[in-house]
RORODREN-794398 format. One record per residue (C-alpha): residue in three letters; x, y, z. Coordinates in pm, 1 decimal. Layout:
N
{aa: ALA u: X v: Y w: Z}
...
***
This chain:
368
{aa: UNK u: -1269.1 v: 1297.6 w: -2193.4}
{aa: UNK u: -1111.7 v: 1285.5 w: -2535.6}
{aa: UNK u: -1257.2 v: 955.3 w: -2683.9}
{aa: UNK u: -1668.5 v: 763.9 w: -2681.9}
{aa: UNK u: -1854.2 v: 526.5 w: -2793.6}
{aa: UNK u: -2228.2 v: 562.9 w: -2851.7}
{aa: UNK u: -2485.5 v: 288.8 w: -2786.0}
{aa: UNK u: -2738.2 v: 170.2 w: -3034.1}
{aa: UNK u: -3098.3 v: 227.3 w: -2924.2}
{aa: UNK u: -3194.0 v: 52.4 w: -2630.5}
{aa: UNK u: -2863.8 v: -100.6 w: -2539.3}
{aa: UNK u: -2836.8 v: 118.1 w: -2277.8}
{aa: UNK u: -3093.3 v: -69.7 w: -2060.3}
{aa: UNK u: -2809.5 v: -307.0 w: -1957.7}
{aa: UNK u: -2565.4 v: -69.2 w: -1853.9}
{aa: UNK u: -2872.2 v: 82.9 w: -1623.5}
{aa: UNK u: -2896.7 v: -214.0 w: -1488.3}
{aa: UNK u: -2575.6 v: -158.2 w: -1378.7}
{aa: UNK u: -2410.3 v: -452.1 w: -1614.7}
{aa: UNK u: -2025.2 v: -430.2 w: -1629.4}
{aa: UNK u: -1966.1 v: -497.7 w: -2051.6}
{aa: UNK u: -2016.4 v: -338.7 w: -2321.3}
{aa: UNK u: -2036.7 v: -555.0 w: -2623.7}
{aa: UNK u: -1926.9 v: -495.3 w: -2985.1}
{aa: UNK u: -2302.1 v: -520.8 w: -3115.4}
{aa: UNK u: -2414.7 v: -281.3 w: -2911.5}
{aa: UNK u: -2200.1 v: 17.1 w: -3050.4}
{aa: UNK u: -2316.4 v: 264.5 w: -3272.5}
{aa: UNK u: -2013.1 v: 466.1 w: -3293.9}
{aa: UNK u: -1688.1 v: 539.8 w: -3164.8}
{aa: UNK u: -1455.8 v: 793.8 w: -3188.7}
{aa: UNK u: -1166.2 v: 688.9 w: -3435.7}
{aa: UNK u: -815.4 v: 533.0 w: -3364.8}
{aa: UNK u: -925.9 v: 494.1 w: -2979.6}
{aa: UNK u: -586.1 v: 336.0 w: -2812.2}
{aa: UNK u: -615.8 v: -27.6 w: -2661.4}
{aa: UNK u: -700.7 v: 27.0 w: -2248.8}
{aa: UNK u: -782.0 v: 418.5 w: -2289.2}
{aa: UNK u: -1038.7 v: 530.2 w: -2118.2}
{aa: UNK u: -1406.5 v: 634.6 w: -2316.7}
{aa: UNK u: -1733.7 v: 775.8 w: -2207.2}
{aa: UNK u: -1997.1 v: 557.6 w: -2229.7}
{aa: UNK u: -2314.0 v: 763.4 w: -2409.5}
{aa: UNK u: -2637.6 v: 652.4 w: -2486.3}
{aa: UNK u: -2801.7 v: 690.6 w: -2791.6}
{aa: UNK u: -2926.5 v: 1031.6 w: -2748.1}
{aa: UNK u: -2555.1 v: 1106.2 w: -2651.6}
{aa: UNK u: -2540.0 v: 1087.9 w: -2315.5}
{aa: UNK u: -2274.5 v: 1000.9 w: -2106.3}
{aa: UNK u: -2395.9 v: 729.4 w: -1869.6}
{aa: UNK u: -2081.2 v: 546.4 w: -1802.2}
{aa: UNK u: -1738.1 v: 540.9 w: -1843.4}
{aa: UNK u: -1512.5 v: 248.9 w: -1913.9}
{aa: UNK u: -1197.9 v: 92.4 w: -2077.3}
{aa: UNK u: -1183.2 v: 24.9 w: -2466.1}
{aa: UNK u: -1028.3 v: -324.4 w: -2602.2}
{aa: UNK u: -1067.5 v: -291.3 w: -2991.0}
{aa: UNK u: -951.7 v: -700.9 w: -3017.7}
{aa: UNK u: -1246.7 v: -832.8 w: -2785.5}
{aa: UNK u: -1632.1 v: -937.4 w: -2807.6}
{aa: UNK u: -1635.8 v: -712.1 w: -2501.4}
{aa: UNK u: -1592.3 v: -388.9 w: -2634.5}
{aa: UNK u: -1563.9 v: -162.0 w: -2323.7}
{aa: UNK u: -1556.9 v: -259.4 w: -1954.2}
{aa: UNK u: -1696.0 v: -30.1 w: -1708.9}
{aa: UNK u: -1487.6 v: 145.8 w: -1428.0}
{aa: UNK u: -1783.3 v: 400.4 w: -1323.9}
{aa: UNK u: -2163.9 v: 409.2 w: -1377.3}
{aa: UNK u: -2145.5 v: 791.2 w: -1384.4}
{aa: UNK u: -1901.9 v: 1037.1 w: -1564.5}
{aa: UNK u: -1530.0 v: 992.3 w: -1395.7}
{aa: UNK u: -1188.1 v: 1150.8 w: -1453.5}
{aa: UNK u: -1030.8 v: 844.4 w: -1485.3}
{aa: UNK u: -653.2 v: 837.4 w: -1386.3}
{aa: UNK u: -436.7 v: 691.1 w: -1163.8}
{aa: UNK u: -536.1 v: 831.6 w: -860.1}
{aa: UNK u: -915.5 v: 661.1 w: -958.6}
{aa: UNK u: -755.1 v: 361.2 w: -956.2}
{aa: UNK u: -535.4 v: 396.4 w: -679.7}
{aa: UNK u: -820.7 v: 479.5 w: -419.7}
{aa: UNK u: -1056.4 v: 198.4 w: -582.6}
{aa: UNK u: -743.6 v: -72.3 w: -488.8}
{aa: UNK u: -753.2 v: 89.4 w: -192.5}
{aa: UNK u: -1113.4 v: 74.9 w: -128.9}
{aa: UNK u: -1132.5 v: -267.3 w: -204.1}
{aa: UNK u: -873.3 v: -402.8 w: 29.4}
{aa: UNK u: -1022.8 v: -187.2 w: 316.6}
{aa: UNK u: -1369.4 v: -348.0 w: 247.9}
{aa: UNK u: -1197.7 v: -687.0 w: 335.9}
{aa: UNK u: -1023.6 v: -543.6 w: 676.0}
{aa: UNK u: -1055.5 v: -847.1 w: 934.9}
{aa: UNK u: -1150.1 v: -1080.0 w: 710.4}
{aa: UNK u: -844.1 v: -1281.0 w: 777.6}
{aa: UNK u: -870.4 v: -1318.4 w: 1169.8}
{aa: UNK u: -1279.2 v: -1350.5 w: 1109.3}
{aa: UNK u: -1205.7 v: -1658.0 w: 863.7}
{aa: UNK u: -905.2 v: -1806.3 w: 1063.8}
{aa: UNK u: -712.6 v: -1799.9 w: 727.9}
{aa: UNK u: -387.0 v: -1581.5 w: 612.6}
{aa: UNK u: -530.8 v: -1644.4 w: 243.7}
{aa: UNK u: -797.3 v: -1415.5 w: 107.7}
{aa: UNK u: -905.0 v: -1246.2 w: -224.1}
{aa: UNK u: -830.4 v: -865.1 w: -221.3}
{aa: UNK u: -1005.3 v: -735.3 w: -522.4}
{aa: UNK u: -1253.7 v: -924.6 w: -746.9}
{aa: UNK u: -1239.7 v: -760.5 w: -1051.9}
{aa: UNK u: -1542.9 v: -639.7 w: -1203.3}
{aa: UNK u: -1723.4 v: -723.6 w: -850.5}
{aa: UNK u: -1480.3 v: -427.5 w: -695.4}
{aa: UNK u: -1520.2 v: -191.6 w: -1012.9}
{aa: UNK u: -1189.5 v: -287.6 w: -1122.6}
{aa: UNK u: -1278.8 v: -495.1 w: -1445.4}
{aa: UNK u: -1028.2 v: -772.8 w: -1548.2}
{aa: UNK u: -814.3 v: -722.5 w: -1233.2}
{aa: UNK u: -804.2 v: -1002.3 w: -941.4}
{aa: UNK u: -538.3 v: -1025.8 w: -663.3}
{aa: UNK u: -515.6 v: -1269.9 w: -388.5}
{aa: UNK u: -333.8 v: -1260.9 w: -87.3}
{aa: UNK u: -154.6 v: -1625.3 w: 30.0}
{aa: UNK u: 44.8 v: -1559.6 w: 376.8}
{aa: UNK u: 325.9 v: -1292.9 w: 283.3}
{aa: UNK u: 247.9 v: -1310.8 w: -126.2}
{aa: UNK u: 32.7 v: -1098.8 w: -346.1}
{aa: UNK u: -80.9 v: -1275.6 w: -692.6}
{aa: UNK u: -250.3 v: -1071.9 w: -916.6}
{aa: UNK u: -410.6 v: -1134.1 w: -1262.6}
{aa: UNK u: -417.2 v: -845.4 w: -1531.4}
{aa: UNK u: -657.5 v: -997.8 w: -1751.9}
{aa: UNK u: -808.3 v: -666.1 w: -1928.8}
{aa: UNK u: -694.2 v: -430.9 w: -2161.0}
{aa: UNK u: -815.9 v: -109.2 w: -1922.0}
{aa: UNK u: -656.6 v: -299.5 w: -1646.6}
{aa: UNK u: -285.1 v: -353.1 w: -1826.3}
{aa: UNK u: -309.3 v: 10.6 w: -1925.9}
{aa: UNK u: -284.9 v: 111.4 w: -1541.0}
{aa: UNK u: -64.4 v: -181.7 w: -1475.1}
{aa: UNK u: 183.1 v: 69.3 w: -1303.7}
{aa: UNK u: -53.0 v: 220.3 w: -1115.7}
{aa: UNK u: -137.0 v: -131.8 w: -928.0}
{aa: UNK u: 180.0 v: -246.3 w: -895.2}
{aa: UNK u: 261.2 v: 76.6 w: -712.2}
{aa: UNK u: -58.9 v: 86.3 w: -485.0}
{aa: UNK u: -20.7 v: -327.3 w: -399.0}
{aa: UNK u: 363.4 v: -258.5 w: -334.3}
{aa: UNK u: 255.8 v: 87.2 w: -128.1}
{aa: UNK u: 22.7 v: -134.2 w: 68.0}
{aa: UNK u: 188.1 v: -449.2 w: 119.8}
{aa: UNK u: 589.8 v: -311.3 w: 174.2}
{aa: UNK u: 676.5 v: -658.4 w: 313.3}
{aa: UNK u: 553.3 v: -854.4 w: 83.6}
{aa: UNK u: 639.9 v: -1055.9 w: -267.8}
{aa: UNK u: 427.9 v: -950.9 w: -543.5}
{aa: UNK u: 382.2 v: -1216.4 w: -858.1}
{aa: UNK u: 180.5 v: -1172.8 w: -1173.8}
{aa: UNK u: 17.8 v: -1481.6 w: -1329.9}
{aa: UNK u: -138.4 v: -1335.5 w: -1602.7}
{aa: UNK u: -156.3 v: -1624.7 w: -1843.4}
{aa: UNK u: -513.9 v: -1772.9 w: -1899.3}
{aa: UNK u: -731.1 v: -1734.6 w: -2238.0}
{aa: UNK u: -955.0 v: -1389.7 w: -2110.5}
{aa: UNK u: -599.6 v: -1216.2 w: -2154.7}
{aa: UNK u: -562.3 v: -1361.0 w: -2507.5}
{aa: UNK u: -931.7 v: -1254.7 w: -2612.2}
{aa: UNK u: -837.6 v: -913.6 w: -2517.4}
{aa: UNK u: -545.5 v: -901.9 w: -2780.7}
{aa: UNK u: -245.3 v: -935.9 w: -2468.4}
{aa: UNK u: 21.3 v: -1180.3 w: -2443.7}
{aa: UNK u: 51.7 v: -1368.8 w: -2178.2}
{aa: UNK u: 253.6 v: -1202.7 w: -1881.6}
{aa: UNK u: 324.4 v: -1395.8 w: -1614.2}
{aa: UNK u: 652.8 v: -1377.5 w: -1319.4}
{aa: UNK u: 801.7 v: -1189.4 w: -988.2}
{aa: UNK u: 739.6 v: -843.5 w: -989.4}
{aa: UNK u: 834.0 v: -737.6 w: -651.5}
{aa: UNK u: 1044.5 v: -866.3 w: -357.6}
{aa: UNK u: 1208.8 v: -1233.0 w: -338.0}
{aa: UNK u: 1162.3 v: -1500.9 w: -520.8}
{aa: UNK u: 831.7 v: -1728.3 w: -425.9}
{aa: UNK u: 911.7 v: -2089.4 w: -293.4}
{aa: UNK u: 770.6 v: -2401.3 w: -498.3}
{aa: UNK u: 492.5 v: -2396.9 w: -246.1}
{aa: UNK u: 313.3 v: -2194.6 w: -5.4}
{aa: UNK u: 150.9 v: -2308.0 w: 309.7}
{aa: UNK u: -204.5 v: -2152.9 w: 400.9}
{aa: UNK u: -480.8 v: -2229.5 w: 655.4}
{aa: UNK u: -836.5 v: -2272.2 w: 624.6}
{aa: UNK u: -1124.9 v: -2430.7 w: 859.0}
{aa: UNK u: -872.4 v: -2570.8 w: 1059.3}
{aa: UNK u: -643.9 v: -2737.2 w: 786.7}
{aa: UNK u: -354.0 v: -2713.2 w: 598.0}
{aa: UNK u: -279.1 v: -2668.1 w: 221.2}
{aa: UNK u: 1.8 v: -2638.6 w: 14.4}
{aa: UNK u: -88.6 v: -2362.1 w: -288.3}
{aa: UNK u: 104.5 v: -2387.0 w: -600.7}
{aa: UNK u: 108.5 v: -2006.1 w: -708.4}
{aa: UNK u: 383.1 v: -2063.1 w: -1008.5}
{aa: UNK u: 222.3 v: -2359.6 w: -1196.2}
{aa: UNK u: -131.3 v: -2397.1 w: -1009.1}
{aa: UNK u: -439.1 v: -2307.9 w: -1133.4}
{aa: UNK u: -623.3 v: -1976.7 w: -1154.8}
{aa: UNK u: -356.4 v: -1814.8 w: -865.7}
{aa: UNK u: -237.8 v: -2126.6 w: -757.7}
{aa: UNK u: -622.8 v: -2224.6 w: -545.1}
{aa: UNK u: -918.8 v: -2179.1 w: -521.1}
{aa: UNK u: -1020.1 v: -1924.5 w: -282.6}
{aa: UNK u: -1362.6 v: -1882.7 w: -385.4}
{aa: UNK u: -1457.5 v: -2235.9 w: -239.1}
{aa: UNK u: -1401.0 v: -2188.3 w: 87.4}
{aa: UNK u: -1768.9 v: -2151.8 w: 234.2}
{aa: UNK u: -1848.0 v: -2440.0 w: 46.9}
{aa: UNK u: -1550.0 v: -2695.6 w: 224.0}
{aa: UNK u: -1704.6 v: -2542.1 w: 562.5}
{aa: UNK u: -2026.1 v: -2667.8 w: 429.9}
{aa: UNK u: -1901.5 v: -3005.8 w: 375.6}
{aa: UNK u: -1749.7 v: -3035.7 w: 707.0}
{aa: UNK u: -2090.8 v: -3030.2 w: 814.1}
{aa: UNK u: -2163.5 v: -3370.0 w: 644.0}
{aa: UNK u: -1882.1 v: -3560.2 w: 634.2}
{aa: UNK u: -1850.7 v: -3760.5 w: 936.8}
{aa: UNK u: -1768.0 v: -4136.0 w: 928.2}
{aa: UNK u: -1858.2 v: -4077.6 w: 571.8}
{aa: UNK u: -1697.9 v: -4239.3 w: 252.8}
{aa: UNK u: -1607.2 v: -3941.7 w: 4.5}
{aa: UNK u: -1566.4 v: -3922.0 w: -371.8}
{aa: UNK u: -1374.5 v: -3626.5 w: -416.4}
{aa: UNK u: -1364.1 v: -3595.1 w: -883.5}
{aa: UNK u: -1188.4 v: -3273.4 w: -1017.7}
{aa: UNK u: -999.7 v: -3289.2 w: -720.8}
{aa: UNK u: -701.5 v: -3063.9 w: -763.6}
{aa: UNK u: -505.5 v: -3069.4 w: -502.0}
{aa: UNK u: -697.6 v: -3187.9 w: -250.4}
{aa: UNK u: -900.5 v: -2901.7 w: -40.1}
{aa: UNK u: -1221.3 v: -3058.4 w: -30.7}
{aa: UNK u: -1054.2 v: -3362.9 w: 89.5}
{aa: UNK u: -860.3 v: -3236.9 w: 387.4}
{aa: UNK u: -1229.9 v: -3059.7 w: 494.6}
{aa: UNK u: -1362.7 v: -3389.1 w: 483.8}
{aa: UNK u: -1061.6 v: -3560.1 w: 683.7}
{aa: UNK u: -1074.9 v: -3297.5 w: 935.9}
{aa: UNK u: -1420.8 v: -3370.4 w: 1021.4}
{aa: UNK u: -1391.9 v: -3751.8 w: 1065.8}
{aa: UNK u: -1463.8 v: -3887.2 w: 738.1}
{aa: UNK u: -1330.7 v: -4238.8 w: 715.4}
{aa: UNK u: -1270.5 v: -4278.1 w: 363.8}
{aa: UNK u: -1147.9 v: -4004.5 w: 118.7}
{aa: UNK u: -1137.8 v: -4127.8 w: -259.4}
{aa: UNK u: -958.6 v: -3806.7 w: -489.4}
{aa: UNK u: -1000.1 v: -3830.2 w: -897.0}
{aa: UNK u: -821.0 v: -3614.1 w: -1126.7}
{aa: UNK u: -640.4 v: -3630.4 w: -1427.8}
{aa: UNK u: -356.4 v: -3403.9 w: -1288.3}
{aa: UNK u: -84.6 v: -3635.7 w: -1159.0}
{aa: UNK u: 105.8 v: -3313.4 w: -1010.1}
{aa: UNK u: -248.0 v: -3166.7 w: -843.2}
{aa: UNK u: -247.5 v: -3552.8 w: -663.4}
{aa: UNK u: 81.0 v: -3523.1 w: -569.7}
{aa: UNK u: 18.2 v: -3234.6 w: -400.3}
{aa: UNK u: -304.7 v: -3359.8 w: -243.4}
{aa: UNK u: -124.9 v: -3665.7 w: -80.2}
{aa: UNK u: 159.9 v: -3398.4 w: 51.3}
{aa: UNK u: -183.4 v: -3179.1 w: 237.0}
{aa: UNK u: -269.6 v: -3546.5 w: 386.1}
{aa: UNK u: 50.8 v: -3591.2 w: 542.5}
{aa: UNK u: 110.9 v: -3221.3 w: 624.8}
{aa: UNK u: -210.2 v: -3257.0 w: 818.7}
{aa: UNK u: -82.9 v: -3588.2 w: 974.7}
{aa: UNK u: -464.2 v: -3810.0 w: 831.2}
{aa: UNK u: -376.8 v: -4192.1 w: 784.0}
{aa: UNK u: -205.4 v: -4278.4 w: 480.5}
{aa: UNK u: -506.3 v: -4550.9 w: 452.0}
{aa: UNK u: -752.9 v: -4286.7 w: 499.1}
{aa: UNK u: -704.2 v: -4180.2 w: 163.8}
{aa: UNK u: -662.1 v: -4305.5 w: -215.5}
{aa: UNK u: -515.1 v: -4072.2 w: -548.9}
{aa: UNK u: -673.7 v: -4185.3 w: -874.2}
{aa: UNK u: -540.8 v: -4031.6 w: -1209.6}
{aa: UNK u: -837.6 v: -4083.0 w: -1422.3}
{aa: UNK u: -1077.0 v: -3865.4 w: -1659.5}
{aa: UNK u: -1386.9 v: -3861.1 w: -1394.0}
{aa: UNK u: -1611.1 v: -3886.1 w: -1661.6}
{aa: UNK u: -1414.3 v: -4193.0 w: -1720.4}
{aa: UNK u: -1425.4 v: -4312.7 w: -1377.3}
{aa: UNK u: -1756.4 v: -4275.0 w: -1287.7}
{aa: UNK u: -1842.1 v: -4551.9 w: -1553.9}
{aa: UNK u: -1613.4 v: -4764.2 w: -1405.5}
{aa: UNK u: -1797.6 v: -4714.3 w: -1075.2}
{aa: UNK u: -2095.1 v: -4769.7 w: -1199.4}
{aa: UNK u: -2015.4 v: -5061.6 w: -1382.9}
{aa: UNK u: -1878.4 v: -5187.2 w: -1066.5}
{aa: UNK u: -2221.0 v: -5056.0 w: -842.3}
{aa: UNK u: -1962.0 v: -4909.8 w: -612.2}
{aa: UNK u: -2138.1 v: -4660.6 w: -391.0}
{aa: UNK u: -2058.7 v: -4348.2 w: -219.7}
{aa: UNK u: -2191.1 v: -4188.1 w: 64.4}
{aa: UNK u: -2084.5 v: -3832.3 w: -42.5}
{aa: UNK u: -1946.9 v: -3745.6 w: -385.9}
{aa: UNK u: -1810.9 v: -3376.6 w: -491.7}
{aa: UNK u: -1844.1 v: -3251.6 w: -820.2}
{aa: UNK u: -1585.8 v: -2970.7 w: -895.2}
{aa: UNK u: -1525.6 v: -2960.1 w: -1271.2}
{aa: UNK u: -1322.6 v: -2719.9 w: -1436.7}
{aa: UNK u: -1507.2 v: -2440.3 w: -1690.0}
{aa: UNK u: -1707.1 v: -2646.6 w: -1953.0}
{aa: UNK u: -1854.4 v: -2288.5 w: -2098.8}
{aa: UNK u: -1669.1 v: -2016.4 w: -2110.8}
{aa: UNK u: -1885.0 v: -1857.8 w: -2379.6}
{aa: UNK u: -2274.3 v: -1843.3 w: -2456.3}
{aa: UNK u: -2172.6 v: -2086.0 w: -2812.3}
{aa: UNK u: -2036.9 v: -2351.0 w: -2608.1}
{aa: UNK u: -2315.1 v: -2364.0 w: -2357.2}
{aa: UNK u: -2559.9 v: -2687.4 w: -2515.0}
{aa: UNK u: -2201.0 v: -2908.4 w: -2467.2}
{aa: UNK u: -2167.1 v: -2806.7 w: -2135.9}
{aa: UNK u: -2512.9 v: -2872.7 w: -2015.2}
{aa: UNK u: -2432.6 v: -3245.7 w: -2149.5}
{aa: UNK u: -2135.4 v: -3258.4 w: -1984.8}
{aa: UNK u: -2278.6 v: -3123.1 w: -1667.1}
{aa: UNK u: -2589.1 v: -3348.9 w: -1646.3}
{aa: UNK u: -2357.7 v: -3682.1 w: -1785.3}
{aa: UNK u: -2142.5 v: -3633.7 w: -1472.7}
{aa: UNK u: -2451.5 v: -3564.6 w: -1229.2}
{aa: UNK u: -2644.1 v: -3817.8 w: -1367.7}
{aa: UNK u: -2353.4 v: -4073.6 w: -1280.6}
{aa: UNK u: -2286.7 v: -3961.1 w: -964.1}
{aa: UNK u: -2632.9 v: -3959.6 w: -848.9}
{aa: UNK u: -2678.3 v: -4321.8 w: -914.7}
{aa: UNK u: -2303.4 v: -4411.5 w: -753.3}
{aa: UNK u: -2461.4 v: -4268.7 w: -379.2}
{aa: UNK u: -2593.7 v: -4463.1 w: -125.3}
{aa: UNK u: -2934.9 v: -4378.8 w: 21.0}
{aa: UNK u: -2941.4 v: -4085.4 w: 249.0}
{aa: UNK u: -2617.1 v: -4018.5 w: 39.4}
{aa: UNK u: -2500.3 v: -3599.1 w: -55.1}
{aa: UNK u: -2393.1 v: -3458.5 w: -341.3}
{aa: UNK u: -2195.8 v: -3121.7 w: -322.5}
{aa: UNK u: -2238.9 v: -3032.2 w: -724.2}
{aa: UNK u: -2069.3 v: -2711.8 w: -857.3}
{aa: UNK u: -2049.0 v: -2527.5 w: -1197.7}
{aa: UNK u: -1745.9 v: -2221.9 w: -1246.0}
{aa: UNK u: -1948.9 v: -2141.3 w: -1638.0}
{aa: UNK u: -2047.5 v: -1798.1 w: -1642.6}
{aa: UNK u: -2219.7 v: -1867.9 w: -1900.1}
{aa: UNK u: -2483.0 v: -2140.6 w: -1703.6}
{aa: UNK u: -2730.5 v: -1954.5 w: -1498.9}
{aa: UNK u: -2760.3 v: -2073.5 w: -1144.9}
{aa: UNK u: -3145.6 v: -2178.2 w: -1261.2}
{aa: UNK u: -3005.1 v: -2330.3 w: -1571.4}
{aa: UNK u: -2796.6 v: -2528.5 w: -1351.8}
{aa: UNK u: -3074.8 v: -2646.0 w: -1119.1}
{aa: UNK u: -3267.8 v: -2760.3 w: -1381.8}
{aa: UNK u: -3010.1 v: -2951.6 w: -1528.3}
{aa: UNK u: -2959.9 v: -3123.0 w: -1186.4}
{aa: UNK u: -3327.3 v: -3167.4 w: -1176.5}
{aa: UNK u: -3325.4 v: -3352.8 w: -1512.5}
{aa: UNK u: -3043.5 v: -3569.1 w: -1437.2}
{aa: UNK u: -3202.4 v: -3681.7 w: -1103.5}
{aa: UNK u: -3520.5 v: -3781.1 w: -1277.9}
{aa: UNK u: -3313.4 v: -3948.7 w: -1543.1}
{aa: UNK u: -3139.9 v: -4131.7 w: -1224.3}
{aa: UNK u: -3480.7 v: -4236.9 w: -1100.7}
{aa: UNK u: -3352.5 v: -4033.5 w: -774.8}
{aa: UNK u: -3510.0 v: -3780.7 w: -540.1}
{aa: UNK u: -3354.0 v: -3550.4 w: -370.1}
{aa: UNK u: -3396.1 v: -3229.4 w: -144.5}
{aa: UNK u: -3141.2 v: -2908.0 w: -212.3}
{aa: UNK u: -2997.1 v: -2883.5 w: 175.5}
{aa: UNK u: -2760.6 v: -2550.3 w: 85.3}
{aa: UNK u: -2708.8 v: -2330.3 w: -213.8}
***
């Protein structure tokens, strides 16, 4: 391989432990005028190659890793990885009664900065990397080899592709043009995604388990649903008999759409209530009111997306628990959630911990 990068002593412990980024700090040297996405060895200090990876020169993260181990890397590496990664999910779709499911998960796959998700006949995928753009062709080609049928769109749009010195790149690459909205099924509901101007790729996926959980729960229950998008946790809920479903966001579109899932899934129009208000906002209100709740879901947005911002988000994240704990009745559940990388699952427990005892509330941790 033509081009390197050296570690410093001792940073190679992390890539041993088989961590996916290599940071700026942690470079000794590097060969000169390396392009943007090529591909480098990764060598330790005594100049050994250990990995091998993609190089970004405009980001913190310095190199992502494709390979713990020397690799040729070209298209056909990244061909058989997409492929790889697709197969791993084979029956996942009839298994989960669903015909929406995440196909590769970046860095979770081995393909750092690359996630595509599969709603009914549509691909989505997110180029978010600078090793990842570099073989844009090469995806395109293996997603359009695999799925013939199908639409492919690229919402590649969010800050990660900024940090990585990439403009935004976002529209249809393949087949017809996507409708406004596309219908999926999960748990035995209905949703309506937004791919074009939704979040993320239009929903989130990655929550499913969690709405199952809920179902659990929710029975005859009243339900505080804040960050509530467009509505998910909500139609969970209504499908397994809660009576009252409350949704909070500041999103006036993201309600609109929730109140479309309610009637696409036929619940009551009095069976549930769209509030546009800043939850942080609105639980005061609540409070000040001593409403109470017999379930309330917490499913904010990112409030850390980087280790600098994480002493605001732990405020924010133990304001909004703190609230909600003391707006539930006894006996009451809270489903809490954090999306910060950056705010370690312990981290977060603690905080939770801390804003219960501030709350002068016990509680017992049913599901993780």
């Amino acid at each position: 391989m033509k081009y390197y990068i050296k570690l410093k002593a001792g940073r190679e412990k992390s890539v041993q432990r088989r961590h996916p980024w290599i940071f700026s700090g942690a470079i000794e040297s590097e060969s000169p005028g390396i392009p943007k996405g090529e591909s480098v060895e990764i060598r330790s200090s005594k100049n050994e190659v250990i990995a091998t990876g993609s190089y970004s020169p405009d980001s913190q993260i310095r190199s992502r890793i494709w390979a713990f181990s020397p690799v040729e890397m070209n298209p056909d590496f990244i061909s058989t990885a997409i492929r790889h990664s697709i197969a791993r999910r084979k029956g996942y779709e009839k298994e989960l009664s669903t015909n929406a499911l995440r196909l590769i998960n970046a860095e979770a796959d081995f393909l750092p900065g690359l996630t595509v998700d599969k709603y009914d006949n549509i691909i989505v995928c997110q180029i978010h990397s600078s090793g990842a753009e570099y073989f844009r062709t090469t995806i395109i080609a293996t997603l359009s080899e695999l799925y013939p049928d199908a639409s492919i769109y690229e919402k590649s749009d969010d800050e990660v592709r900024a940090r990585e010195g990439l403009p935004p790149s976002s529209g249809l690459l393949k087949g017809q043009d996507i409708p406004d909205e596309i219908e999926i099924s999960e748990n035995g509901f209905r949703i309506l995604v937004d791919i074009k101007n939704g979040h993320k790729t239009g929903f989130y996926l990655d929550q499913r388990a969690a709405r199952k959980a809920l179902m659990k729960y929710a029975e005859g229950k009243t339900v505080l649903n804040c960050f509530s998008y467009s509505g998910a946790f909500s139609m969970a809920a209504l499908k397994a008999g809660a009576q009252k479903l409350i949704n909070v966001d500041s999103s006036l579109p993201a309600l609109e759409t929730a109140e479309k899932n309610r009637v696409l899934n036929g619940f009551a129009q009095e069976s549930m209530e769209n509030i546009a208000d800043d939850v942080f906002k609105y639980l005061r209100k609540c409070r000040d009111a001593a409403r109470k709740y017999d379930i309330i879901i917490l499913d904010p947005p990112k409030f850390a997306d980087m280790r600098s911002r994480v002493e605001d988000a732990a405020r924010g994240y133990k304001d909004i628990n703190l609230l909600a704990m003391k707006l539930l009745n006894p006996g009451g559940i809270l489903l809490s959630f954090s999306c910060s990388g950056a705010i370690s699952p312990e981290f977060f427990q603690k905080l939770l911990a801390d804003a219960a005892t501030d709350a002068s509330k016990d509680f017992e941790i049913l599901e993780h």
